[in-house]
Biotite code that builds the C-alpha atoms (Angstrom):
import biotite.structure as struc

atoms = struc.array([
    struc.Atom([-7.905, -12.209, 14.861], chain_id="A", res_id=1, res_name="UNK", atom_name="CA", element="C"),
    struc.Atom([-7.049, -8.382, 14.298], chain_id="A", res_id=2, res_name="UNK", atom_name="CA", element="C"),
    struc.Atom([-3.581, -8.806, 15.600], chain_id="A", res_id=3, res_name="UNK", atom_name="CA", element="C"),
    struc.Atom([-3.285, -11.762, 13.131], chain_id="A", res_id=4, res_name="UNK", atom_name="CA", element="C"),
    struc.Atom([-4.310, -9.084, 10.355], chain_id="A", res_id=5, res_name="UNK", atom_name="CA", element="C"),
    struc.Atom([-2.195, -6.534, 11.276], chain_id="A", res_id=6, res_name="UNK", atom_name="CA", element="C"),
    struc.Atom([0.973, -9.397, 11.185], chain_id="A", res_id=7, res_name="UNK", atom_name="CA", element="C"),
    struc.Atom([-0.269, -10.583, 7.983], chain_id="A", res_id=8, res_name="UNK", atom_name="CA", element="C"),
    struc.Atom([-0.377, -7.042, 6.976], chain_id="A", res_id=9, res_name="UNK", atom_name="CA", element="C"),
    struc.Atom([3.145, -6.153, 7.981], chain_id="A", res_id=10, res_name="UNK", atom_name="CA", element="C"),
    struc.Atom([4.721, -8.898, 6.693], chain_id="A", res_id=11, res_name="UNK", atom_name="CA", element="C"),
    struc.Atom([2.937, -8.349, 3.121], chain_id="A", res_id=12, res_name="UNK", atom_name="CA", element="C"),
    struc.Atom([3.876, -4.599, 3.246], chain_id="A", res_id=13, res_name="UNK", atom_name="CA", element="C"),
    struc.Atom([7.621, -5.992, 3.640], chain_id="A", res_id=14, res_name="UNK", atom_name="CA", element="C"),
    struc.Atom([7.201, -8.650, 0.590], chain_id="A", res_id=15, res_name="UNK", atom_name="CA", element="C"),
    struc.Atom([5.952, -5.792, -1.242], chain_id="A", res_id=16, res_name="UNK", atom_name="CA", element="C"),
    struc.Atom([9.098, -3.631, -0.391], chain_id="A", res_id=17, res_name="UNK", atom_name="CA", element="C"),
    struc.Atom([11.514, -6.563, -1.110], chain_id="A", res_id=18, res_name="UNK", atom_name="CA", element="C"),
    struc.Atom([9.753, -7.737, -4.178], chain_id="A", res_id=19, res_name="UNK", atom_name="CA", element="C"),
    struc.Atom([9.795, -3.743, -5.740], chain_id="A", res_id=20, res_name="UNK", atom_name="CA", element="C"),
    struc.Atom([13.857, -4.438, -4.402], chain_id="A", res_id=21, res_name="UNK", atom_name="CA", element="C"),
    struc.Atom([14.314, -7.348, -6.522], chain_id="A", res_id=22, res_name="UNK", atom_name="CA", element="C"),
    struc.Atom([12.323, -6.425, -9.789], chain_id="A", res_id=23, res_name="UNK", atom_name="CA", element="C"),
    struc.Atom([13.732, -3.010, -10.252], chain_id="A", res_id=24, res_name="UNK", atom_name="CA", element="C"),
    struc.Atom([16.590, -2.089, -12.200], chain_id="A", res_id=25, res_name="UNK", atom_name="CA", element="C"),
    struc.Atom([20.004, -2.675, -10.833], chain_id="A", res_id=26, res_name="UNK", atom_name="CA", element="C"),
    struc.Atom([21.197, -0.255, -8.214], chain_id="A", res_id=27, res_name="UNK", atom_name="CA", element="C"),
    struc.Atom([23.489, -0.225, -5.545], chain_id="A", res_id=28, res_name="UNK", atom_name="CA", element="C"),
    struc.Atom([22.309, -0.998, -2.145], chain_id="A", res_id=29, res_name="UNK", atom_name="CA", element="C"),
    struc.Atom([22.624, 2.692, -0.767], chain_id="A", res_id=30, res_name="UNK", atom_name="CA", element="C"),
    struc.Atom([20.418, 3.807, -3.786], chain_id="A", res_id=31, res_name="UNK", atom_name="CA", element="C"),
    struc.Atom([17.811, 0.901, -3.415], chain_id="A", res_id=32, res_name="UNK", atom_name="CA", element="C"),
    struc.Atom([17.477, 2.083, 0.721], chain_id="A", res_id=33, res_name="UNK", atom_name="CA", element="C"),
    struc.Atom([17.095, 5.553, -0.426], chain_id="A", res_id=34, res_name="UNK", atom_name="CA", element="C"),
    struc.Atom([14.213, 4.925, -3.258], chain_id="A", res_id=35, res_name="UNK", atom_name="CA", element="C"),
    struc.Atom([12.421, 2.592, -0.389], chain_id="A", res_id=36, res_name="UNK", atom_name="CA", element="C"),
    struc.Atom([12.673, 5.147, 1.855], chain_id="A", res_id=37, res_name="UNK", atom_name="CA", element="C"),
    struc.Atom([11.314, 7.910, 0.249], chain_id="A", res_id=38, res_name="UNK", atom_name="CA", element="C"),
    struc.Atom([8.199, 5.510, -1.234], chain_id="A", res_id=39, res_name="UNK", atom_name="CA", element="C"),
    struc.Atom([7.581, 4.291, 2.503], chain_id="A", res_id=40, res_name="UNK", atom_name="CA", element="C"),
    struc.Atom([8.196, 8.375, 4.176], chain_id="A", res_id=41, res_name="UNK", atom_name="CA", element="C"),
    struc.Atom([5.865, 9.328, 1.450], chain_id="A", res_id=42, res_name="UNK", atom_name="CA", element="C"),
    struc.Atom([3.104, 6.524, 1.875], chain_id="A", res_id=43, res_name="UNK", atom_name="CA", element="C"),
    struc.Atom([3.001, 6.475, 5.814], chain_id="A", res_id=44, res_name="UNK", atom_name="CA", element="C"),
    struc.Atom([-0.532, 6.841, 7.061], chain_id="A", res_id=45, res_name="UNK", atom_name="CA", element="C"),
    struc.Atom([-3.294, 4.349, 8.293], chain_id="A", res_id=46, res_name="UNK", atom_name="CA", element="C"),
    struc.Atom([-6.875, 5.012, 9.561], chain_id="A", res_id=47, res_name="UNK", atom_name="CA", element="C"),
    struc.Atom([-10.366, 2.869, 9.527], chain_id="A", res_id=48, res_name="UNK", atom_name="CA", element="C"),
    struc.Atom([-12.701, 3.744, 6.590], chain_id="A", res_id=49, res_name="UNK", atom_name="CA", element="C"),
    struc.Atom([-16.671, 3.325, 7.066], chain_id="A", res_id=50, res_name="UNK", atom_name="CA", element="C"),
    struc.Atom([-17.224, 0.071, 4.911], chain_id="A", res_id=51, res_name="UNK", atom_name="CA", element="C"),
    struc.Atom([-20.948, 0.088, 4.826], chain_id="A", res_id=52, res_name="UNK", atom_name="CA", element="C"),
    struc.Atom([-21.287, 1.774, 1.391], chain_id="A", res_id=53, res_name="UNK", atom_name="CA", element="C"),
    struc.Atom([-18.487, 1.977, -1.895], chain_id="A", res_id=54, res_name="UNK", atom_name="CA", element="C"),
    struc.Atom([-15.212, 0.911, 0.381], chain_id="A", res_id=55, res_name="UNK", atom_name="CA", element="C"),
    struc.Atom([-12.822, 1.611, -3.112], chain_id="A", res_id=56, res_name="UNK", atom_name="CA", element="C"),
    struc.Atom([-14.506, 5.242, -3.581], chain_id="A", res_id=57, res_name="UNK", atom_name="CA", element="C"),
    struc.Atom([-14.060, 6.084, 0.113], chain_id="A", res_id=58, res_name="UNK", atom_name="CA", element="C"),
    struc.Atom([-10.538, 5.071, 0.169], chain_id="A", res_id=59, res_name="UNK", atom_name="CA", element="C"),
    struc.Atom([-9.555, 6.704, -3.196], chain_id="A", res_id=60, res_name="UNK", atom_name="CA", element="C"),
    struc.Atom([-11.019, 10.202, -2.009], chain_id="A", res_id=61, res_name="UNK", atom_name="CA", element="C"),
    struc.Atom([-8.815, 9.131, 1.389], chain_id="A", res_id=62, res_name="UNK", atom_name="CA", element="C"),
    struc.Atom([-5.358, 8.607, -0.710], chain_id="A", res_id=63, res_name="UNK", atom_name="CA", element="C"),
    struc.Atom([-5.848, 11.770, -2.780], chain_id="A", res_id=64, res_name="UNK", atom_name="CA", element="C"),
    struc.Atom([-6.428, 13.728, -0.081], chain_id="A", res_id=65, res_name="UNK", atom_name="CA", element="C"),
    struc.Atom([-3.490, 12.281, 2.296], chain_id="A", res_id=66, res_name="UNK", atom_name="CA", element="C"),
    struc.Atom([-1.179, 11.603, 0.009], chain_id="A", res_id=67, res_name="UNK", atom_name="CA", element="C"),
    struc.Atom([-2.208, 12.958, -3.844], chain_id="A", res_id=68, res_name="UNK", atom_name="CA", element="C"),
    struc.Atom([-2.061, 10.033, -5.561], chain_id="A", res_id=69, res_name="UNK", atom_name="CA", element="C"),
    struc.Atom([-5.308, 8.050, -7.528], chain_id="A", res_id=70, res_name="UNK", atom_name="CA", element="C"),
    struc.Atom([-4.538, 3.772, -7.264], chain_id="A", res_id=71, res_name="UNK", atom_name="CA", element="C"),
    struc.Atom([-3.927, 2.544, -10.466], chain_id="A", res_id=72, res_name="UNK", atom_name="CA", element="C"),
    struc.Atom([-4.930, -0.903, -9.864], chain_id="A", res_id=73, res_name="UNK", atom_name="CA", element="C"),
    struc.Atom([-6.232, -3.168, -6.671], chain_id="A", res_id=74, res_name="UNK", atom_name="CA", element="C"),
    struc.Atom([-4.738, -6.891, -6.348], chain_id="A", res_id=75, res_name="UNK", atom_name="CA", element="C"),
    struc.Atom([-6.937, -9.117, -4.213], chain_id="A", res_id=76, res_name="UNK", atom_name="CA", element="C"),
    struc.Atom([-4.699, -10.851, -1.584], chain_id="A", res_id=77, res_name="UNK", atom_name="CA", element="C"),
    struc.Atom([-7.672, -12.953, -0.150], chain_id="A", res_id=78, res_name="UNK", atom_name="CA", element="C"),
    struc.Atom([-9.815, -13.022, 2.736], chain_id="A", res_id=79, res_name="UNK", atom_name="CA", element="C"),
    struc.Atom([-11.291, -9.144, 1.804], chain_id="A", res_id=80, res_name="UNK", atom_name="CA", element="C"),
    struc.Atom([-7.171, -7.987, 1.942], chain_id="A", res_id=81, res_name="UNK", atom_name="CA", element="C"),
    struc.Atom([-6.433, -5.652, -0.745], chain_id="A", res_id=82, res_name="UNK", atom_name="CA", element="C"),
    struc.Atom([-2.923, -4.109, -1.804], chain_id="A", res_id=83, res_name="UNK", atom_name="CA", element="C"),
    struc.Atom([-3.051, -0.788, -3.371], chain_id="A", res_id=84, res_name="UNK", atom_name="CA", element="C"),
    struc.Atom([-0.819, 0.459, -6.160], chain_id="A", res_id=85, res_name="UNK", atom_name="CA", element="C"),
    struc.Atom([-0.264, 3.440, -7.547], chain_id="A", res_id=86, res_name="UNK", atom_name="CA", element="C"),
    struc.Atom([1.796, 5.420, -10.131], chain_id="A", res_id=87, res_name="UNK", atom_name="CA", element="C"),
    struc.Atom([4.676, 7.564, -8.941], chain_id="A", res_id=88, res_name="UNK", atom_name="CA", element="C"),
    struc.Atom([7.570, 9.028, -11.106], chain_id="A", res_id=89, res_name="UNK", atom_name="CA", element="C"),
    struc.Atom([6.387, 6.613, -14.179], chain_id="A", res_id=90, res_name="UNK", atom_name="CA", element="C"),
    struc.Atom([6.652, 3.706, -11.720], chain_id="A", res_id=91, res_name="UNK", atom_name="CA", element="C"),
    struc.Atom([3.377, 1.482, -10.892], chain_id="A", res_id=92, res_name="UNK", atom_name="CA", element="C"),
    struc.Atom([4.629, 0.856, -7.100], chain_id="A", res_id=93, res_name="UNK", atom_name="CA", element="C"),
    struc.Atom([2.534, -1.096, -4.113], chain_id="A", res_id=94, res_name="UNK", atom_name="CA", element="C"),
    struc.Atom([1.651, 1.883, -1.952], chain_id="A", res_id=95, res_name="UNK", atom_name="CA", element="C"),
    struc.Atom([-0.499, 0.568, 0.714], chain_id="A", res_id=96, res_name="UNK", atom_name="CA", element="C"),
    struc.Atom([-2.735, -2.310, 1.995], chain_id="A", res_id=97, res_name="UNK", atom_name="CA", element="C"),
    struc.Atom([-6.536, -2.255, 2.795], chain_id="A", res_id=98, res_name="UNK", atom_name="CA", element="C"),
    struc.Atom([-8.945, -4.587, 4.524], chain_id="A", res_id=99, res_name="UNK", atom_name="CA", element="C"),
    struc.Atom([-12.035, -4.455, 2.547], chain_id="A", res_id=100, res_name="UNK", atom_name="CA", element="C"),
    struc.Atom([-13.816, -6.274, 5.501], chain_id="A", res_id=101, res_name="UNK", atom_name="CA", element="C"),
    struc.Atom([-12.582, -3.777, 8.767], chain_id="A", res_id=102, res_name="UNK", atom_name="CA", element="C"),
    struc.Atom([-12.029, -0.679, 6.446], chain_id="A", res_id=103, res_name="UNK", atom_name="CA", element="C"),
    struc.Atom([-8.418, -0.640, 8.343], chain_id="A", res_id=104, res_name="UNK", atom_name="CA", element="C"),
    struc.Atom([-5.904, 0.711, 5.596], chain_id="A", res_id=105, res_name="UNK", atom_name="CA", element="C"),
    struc.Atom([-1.723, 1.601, 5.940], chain_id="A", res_id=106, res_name="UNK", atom_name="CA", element="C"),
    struc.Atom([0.762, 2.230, 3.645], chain_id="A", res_id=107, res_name="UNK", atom_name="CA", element="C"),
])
């Protein structure tokens, strides 16, 4: 079951990345791989939060502590699977994913 997460997980943290891709502005490919790159160097960590009390407080002290940013909004995936997004250079962008259920969180 938690490997079946995690592959869920993965494979929505790519849509997310290919879906930013295709709704931005055009840019060449080399500048596309470069903004993608920098959002995914910037926005890799993971850990388990304790899920027994406020989950979305706990993960927002988390993310401003880790990385500095505050979520701007939370889209419910299904089955307690949360993807994060935040604002970064005037750009609401998917920054990481969270299982409400496990408290495991990446981005």
């Amino acid at each position: 079951m938690r490997r079946q997460k995690k592959e869920i997980t993965g494979f929505l943290m790519l849509a997310a990345a290919l879906t930013l891709t295709a709704c931005s502005e055009k840019k060449s490919a080399e500048t596309e791989s470069e903004t993608l790159s920098e959002y995914a160097a910037e926005s890799d960590f993971s850990g388990v939060l304790d899920v027994s009390g406020d989950w979305k407080s706990a993960f927002e002290k988390v993310l401003l502590k880790e990385c500095g940013v505050k979520p701007d909004h939370y889209e419910n995936l299904g089955n307690g699977i949360y993807e994060v997004y935040v604002e970064k250079d005037g750009k609401v962008i998917p920054y990481a994913i969270l299982d409400s259920e496990t408290g495991e969180y990446h981005g």
